[in-house]
N, C-alpha and C positions, 0 to 999 in steps of 0.2 A: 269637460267640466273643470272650471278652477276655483282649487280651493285657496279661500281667502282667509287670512288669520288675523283677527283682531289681539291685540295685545292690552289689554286695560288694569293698568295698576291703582288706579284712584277709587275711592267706593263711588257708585253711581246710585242715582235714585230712581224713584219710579217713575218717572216721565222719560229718563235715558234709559230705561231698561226698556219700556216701553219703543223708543225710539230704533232700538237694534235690532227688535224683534222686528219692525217691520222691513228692517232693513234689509235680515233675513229672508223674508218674505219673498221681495221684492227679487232679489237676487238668484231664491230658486227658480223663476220661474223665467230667469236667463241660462238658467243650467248651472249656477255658480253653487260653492257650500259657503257660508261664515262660518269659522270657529272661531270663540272666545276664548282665550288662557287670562286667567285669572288666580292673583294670588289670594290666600286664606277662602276660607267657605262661605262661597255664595250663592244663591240659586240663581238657574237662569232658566226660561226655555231655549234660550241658542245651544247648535250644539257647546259642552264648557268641556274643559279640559285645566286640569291643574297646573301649577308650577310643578314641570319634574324633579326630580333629584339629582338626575344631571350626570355628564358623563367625568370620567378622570383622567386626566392627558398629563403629560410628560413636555411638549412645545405648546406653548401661545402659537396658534395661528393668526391672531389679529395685530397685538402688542397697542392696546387701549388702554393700558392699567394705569397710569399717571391723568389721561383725561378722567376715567371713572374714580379716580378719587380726588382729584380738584372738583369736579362735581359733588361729588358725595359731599365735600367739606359745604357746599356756597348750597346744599339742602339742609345742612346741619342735620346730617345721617350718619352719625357717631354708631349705629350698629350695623354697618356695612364698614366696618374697619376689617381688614385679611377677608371679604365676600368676593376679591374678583376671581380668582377661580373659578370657586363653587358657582358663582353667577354666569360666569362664561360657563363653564360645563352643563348647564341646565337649558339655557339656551340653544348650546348644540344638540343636546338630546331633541328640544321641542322643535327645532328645524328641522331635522332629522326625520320625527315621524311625522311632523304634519306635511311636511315638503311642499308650502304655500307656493303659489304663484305670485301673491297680491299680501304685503302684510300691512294693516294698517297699525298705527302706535296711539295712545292718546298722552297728549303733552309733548313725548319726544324729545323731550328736558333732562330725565327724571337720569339717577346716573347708570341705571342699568340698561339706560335706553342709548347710551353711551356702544357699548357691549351688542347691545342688536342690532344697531342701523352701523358698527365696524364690517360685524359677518354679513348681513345683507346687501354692503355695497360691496362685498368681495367672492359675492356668487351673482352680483347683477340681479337680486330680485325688485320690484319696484315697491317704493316705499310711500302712504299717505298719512300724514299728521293728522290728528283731531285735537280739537281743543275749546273750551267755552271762548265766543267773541262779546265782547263788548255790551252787544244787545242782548238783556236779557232774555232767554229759552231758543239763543241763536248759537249754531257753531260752526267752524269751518272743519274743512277735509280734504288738505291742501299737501300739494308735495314738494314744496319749498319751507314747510315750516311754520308757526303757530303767529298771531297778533299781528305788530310791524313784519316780520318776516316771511307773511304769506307770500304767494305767487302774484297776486291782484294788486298788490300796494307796492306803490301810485299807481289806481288805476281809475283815467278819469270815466265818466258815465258817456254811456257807448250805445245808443239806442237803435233798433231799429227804425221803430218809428216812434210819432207822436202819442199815438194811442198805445202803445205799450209802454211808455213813459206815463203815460196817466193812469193808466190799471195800476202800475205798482205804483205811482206815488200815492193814490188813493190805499190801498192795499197799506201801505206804510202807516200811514196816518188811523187807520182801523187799527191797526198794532198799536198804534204810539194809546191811545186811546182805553184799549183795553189793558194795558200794562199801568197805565195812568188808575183805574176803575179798579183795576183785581190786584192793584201794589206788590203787584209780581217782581223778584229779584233775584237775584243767582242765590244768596244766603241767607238763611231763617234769620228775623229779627228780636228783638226783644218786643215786650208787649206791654211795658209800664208808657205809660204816660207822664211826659215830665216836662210839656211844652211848656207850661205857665208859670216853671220855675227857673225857668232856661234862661231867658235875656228878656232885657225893658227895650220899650220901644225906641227909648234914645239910644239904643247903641244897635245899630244894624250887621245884624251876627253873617257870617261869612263862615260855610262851612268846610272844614279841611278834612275829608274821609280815608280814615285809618287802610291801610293794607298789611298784606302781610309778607314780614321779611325774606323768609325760605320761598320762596318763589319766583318764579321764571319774570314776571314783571319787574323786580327789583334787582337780581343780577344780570339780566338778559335787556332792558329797556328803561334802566334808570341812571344815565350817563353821569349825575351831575350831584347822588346821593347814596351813601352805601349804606342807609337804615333809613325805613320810615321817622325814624324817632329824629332823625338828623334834615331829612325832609322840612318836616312838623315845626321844630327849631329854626330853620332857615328861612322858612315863611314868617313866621312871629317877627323877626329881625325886618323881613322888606317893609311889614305892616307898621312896625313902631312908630308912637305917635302920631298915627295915623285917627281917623274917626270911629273905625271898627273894632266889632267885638267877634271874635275867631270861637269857631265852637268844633269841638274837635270829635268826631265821632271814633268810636272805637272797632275796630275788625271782627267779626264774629268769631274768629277761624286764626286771629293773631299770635303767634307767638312769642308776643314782647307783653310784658303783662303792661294794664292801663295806670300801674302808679311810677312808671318810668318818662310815660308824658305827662303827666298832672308834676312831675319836678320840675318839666319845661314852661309849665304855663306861671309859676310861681313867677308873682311880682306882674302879673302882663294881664291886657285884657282878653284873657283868653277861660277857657275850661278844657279838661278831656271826658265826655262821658263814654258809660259801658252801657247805659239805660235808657237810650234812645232808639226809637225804631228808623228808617230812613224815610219812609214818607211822613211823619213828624218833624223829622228835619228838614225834608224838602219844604213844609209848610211854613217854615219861617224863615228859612236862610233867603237871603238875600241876591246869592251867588255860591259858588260850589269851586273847591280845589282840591286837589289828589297829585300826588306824582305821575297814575296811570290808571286809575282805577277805573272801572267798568262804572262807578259811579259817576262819573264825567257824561257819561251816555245817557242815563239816566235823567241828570240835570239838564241838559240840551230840552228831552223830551220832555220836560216840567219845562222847557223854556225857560231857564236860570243860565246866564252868563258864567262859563265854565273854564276853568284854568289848568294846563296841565304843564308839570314839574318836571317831567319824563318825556318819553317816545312813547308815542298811543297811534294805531291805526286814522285814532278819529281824527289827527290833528290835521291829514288830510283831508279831510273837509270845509279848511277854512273856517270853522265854525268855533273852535275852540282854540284860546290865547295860549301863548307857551311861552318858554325863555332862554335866553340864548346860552344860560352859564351861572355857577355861581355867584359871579358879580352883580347876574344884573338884576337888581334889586329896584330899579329903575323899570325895566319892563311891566312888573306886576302893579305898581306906583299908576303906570300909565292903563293899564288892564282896568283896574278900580276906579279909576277918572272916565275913563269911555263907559262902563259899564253903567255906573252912575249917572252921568249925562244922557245915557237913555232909558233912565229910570229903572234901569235893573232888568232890563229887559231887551229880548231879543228883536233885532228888527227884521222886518218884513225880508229883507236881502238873504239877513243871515238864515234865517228859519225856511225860504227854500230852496237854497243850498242844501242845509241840509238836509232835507225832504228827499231830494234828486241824489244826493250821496248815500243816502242810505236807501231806499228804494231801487238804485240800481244793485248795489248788493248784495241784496234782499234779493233781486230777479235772477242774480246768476252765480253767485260765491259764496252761501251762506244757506244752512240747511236750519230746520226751524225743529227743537225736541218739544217745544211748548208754543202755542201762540194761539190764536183765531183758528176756529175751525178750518178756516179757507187757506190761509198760511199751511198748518197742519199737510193740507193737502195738495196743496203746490209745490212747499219744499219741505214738505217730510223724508219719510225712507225711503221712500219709490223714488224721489229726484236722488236722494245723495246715492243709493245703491245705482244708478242710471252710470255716475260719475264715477264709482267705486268699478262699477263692470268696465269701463272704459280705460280704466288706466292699468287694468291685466296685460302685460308684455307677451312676451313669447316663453315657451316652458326653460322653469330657471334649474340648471343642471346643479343639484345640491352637492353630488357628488366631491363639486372643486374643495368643498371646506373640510373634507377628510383625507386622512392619510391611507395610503395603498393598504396595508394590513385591514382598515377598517371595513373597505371598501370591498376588498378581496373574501371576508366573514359576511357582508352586507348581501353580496350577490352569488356568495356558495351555499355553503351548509347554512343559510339563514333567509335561502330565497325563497322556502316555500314554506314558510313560518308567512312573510308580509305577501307571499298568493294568497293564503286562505284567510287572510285580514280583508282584504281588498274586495273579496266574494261578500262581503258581509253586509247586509242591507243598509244596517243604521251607521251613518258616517261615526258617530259618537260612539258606538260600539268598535269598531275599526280602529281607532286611536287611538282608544281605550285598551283593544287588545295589543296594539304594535308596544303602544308605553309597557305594557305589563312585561312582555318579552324581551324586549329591548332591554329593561332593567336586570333582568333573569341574566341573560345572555352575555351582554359585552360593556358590562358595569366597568372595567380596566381594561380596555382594546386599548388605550393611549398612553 
């Protein structure tokens, strides 16, 4: 049996808690366990296991502390100042008793994730990323890494046959539909209605959707912009004296508050609101731009002319305009003359492209927490747990990441402390009791 260890620092909701449990499911009944460590109090029914408190060492065995806080800085995690110790030593504790075969991360960004994927590639365990894609209630579970840095990207569409090309395009287009119908999105929206004070019909609004700073999109895949608010600003400049009117949505979840862009719109034909929902503003934008935003995807499926600022998975699809640079302010000049010319809408070419792009990743690189029943059931927990059981290695010898003394206490006077754990039915119980001991016992072994 291999035990597998999810790692998840981000709060999840009910449709991802939902999603692990069956993952769980899925998994026992290949012989595998998941456990979840999670930080602060949260219910689960997977087995959960807390952040320990961690061991106290004397050497660095990894020497990560300069990456973990260039990180910490580019999350703006000012309370992880002096945490690499304590965070490495907690780490080692939870590797320790859980002694994973398989550990999955989600994000894989975050800067303590810095710290776990140093020890895990220094005892050879194998490591998968999670992370929300693009599609809304889609994710991946990739062992190269989250968005552009999956495994799959570039990867063109690769069918077997004909007729499995039409189940999912079909299949695709029932999502695109239902997500269209139930205004399904990654982020709760506001609920005012403000469409009728928003723009006249002579000025045809273009909408630019806010993101947010601290995140792996803007210092991981936005070559060209080191703040949304500098983004925001850059576009305003290609657009000037131009025919349109820029409407500027705000991030739900932003940590730049909204009167830092309402100073860039001054003087311009522009606004920044906080009080718009996003299908409100799909209903009148004309067209849709973002640096990277998952709302690019979104627009595609509203069949809206979509522009990206940034590095986005989707731009592999041919589907969505981009820019080479700074400079070229010329690019988007010409993005707004084609779009226009075909009345603001996508053509026949472009809409199945991307039909065929997303349909094929849909069939084989992308696991579904929310969608159509039938999605639900195709690449739910059972598919991603299929992938999850598949990429268990060979048993990963923990031992390498401790020093002789520790090791020497692990397998003497402490061996039959973790026999009579091991006897113990409920895996949660089990890890439950090695943390307890483990803490008692060899709190200073380093």
């Amino acid at each position: 049996m291999a035990t597998i260890l999810f790692i998840n620092c981000c709060p999840h909701r009910e449709i991802e808690e939902r999603f692990w449990k069956s993952v769980a499911v899925a998994l026992r009944q290949t012989g595998d366990q998941l456990v979840m460590m999670r930080y602060g109090k949260v219910e689960s029914e997977i087995d959960l296991i807390k952040f320990p408190a961690g061991f106290t060492f004397s050497e660095d065995p990894i020497g990560v502390d300069e990456e973990f806080y260039k990180r910490a800085n580019q999350w703006k995690r000012r309370n992880l100042d002096c945490k690499y110790n304590e965070i490495l030593g907690q780490f080692l504790e939870l590797f320790f008793v859980v002694q994973p075969e398989l550990v999955i991360i989600w994000n894989g960004e975050q800067p303590h994730d810095v710290i776990s994927k140093a020890i895990l590639a220094q005892v050879g365990c194998p490591v998968l990323i999670a992370e929300r894609m693009p599609w809304p209630g889609m994710i991946s579970i990739d062992p190269s890494g989250i968005l552009s840095n999956v495994s799959f990207c570039p990867q063109e569409p690769n069918w077997h046959s004909g007729q499995e090309r039409q189940f999912w395009v079909n299949e695709f287009q029932v999502y695109e539909e239902w997500l269209r119908t139930e205004k399904n999105t990654w982020w709760q929206q506001p609920s005012v209605s403000t469409e009728e004070e928003l723009v006249t019909s002579e000025t045809p609004p273009i909408l630019f959707a806010g993101q947010v700073d601290a995140d792996t999109q803007n210092f991981l895949f936005s070559p060209h912009f080191d703040s949304n608010v500098s983004a925001f600003s850059w576009f305003l400049d290609a657009v000037d004296g131009e025919e349109y009117f820029v409407l500027g949505k705000h991030h739900p979840m932003s940590d730049v508050p909204a009167t830092a862009y309402c100073k860039v719109t001054a003087g311009r034909k522009a606004q920044w609101r906080e009080d718009i929902a996003l299908d409100e503003a799909f209903a009148i934008a004309k067209a849709v731009v973002a640096v990277n935003s998952s709302v690019l995807c979104e627009a595609i499926i509203h069949r809206k002319p979509a522009l990206a600022l940034g590095d986005t998975l989707l731009s592999r699809s041919g589907v969505i305009g981009t820019i080479q640079g700074k400079q070229a302010y010329e690019s988007v000049r010409s993005w707004l003359a084609d779009a226009k010319s075909l009345g603001f809408e996508l053509p026949a070419e472009q809409t199945n492209r991307w039909l065929e792009f997303s349909a094929f990743h849909f069939s084989k690189n992308l696991f579904a927490l929310n969608g159509t029943d039938s999605l639900e059931r195709l690449r739910g927990g059972k598919a991603a747990a299929s992938l999850i059981h598949n990429a268990v290695g060979h048993k990963v010898c923990w031992n390498n990441i401790f020093n002789r003394d520790f090791r020497e206490l692990m397998c003497g006077n402490f061996h039959d402390v973790v026999s009579a754990c091991t006897r113990l039915d409920s895996p949660k119980a089990k890890i439950k009791a090695l943390l307890s001991r483990v803490k008692r016992r060899v709190r200073r072994i380093f």
